[in-house]
PyMOL CGO cylinders between C-alpha atoms (Angstrom):
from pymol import cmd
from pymol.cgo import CYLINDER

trace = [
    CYLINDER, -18.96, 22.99, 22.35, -20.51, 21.33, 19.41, 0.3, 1, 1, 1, 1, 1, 1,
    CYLINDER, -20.51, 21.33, 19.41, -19.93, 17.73, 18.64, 0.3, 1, 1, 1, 1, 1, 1,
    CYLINDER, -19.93, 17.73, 18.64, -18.29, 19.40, 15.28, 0.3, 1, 1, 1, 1, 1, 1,
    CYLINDER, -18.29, 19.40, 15.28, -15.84, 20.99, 17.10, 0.3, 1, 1, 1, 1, 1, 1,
    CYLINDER, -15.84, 20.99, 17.10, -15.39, 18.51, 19.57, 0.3, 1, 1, 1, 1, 1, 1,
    CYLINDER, -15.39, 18.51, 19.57, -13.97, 16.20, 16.49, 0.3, 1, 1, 1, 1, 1, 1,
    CYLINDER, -13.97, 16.20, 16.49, -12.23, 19.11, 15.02, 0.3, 1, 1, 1, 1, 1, 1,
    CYLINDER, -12.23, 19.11, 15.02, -9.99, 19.57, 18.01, 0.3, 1, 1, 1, 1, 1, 1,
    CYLINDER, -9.99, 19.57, 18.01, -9.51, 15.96, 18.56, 0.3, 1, 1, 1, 1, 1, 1,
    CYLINDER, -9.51, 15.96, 18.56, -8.33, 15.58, 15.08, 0.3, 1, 1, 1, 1, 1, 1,
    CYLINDER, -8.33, 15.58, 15.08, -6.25, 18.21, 15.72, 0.3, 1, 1, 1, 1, 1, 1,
    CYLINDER, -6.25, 18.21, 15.72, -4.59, 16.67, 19.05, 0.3, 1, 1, 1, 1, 1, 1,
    CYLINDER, -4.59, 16.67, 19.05, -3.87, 13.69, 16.84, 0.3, 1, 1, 1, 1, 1, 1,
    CYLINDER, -3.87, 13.69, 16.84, -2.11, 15.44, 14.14, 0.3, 1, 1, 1, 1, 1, 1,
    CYLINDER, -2.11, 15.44, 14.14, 0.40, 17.48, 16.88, 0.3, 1, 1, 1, 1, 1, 1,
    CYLINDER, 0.40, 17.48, 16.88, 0.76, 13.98, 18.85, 0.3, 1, 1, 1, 1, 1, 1,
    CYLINDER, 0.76, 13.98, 18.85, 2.15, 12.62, 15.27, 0.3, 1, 1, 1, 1, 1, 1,
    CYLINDER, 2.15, 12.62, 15.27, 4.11, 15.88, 13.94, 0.3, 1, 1, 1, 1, 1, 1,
    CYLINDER, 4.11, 15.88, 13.94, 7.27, 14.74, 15.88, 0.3, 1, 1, 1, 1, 1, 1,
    CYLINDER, 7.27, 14.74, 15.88, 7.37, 18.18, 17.97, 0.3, 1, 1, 1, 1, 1, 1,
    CYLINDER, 7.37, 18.18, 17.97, 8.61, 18.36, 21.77, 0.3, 1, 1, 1, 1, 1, 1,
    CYLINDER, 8.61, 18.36, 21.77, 6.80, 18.08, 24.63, 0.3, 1, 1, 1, 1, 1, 1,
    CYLINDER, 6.80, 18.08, 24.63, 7.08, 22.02, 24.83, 0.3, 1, 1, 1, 1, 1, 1,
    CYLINDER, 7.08, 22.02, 24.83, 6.27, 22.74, 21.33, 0.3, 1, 1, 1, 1, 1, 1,
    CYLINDER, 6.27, 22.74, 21.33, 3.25, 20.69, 21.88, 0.3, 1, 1, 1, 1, 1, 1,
    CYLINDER, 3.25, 20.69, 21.88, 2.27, 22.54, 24.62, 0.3, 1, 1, 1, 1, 1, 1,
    CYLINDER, 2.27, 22.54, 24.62, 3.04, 25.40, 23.27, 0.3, 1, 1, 1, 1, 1, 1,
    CYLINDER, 3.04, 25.40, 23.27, 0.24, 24.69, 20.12, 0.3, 1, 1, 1, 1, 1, 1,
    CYLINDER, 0.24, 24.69, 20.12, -1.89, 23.59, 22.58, 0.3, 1, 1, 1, 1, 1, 1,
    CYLINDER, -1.89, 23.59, 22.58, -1.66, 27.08, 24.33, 0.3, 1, 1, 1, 1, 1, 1,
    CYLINDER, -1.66, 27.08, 24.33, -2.17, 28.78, 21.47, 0.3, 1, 1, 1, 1, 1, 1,
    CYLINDER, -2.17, 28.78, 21.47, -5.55, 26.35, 20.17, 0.3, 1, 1, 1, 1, 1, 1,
    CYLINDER, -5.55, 26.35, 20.17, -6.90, 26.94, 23.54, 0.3, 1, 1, 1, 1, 1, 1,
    CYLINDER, -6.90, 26.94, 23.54, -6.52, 30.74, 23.63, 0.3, 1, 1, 1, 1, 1, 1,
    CYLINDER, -6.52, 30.74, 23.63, -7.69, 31.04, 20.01, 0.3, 1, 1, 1, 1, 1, 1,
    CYLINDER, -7.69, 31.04, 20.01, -10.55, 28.79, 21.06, 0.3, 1, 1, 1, 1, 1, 1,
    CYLINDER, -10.55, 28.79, 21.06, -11.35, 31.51, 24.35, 0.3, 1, 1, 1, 1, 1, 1,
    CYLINDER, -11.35, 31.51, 24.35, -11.38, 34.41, 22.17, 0.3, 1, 1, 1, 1, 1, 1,
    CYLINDER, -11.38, 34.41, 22.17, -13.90, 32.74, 19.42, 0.3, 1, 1, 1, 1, 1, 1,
    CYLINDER, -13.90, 32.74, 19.42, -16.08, 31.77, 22.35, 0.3, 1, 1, 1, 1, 1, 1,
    CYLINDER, -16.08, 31.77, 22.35, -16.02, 35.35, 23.87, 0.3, 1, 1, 1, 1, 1, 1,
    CYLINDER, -16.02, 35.35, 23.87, -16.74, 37.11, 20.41, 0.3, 1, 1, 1, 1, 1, 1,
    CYLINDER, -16.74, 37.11, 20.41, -19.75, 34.66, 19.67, 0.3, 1, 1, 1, 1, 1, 1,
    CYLINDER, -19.75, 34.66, 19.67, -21.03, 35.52, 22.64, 0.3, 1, 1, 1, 1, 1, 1,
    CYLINDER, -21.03, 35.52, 22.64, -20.88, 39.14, 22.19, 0.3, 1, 1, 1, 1, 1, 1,
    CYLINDER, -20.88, 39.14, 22.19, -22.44, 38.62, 19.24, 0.3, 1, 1, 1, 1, 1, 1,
    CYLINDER, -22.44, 38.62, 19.24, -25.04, 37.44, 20.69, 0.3, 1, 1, 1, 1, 1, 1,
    CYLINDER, -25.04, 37.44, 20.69, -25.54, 39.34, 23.36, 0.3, 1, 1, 1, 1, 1, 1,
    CYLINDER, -25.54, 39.34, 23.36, -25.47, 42.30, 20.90, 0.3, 1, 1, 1, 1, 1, 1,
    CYLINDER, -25.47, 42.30, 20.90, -28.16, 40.75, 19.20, 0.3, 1, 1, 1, 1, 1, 1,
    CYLINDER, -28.16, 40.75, 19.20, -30.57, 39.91, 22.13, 0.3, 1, 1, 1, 1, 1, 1,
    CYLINDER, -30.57, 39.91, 22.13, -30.67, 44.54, 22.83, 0.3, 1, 1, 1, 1, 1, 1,
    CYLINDER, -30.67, 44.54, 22.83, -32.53, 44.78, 19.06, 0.3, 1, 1, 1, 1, 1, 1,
    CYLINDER, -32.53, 44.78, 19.06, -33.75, 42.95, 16.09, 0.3, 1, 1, 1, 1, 1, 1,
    CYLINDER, -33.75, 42.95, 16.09, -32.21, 45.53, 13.63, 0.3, 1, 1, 1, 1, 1, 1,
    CYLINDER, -32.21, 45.53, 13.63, -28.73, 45.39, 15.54, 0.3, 1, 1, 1, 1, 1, 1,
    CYLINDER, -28.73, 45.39, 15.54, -29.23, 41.10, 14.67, 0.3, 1, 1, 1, 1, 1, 1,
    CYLINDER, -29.23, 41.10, 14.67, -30.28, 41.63, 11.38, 0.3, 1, 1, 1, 1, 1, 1,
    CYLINDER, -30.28, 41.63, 11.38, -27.31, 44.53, 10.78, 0.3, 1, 1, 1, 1, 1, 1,
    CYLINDER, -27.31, 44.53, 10.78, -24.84, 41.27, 12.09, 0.3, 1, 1, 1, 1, 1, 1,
    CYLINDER, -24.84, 41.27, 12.09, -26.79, 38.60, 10.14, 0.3, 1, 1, 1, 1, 1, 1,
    CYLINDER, -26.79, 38.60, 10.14, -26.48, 40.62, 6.94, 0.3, 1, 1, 1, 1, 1, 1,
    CYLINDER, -26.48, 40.62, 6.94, -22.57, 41.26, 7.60, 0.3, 1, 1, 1, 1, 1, 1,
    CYLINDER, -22.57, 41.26, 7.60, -22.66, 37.71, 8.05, 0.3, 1, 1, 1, 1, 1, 1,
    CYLINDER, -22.66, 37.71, 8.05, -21.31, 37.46, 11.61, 0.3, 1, 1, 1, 1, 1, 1,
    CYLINDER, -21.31, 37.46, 11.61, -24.61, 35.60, 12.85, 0.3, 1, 1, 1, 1, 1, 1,
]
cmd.load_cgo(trace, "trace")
């Protein structure tokens, strides 16, 4: 994970610390941040993987703006 994103998600730890939720609505966002964060992760890296078979498949995403 980036150092980007890294800061991103730490920020947003802070803010759900301060929102004044319960222990189980916090874990419940947390849940939630962590399977949204899976599911980017897995589509990047069928991007890319969809990429690596040809260059006009990567320059078909790149255009569409996905890489």
């Amino acid at each position: 994970m980036s150092q980007s994103n890294l800061k991103h998600l730490e920020r947003i730890k802070e803010h759900i610390d301060k929102a004044g939720l319960s222990e189980e609505e916090k874990s419940n966002a947390w849940k939630h941040i962590e399977e949204w964060y899976a599911e980017d992760k897995a589509w990047g890296t069928w991007l890319n993987e969809l990429a690596q078979i040809s260059p006009k498949i990567e320059a078909f995403l790149a255009e569409l703006g996905l890489i």
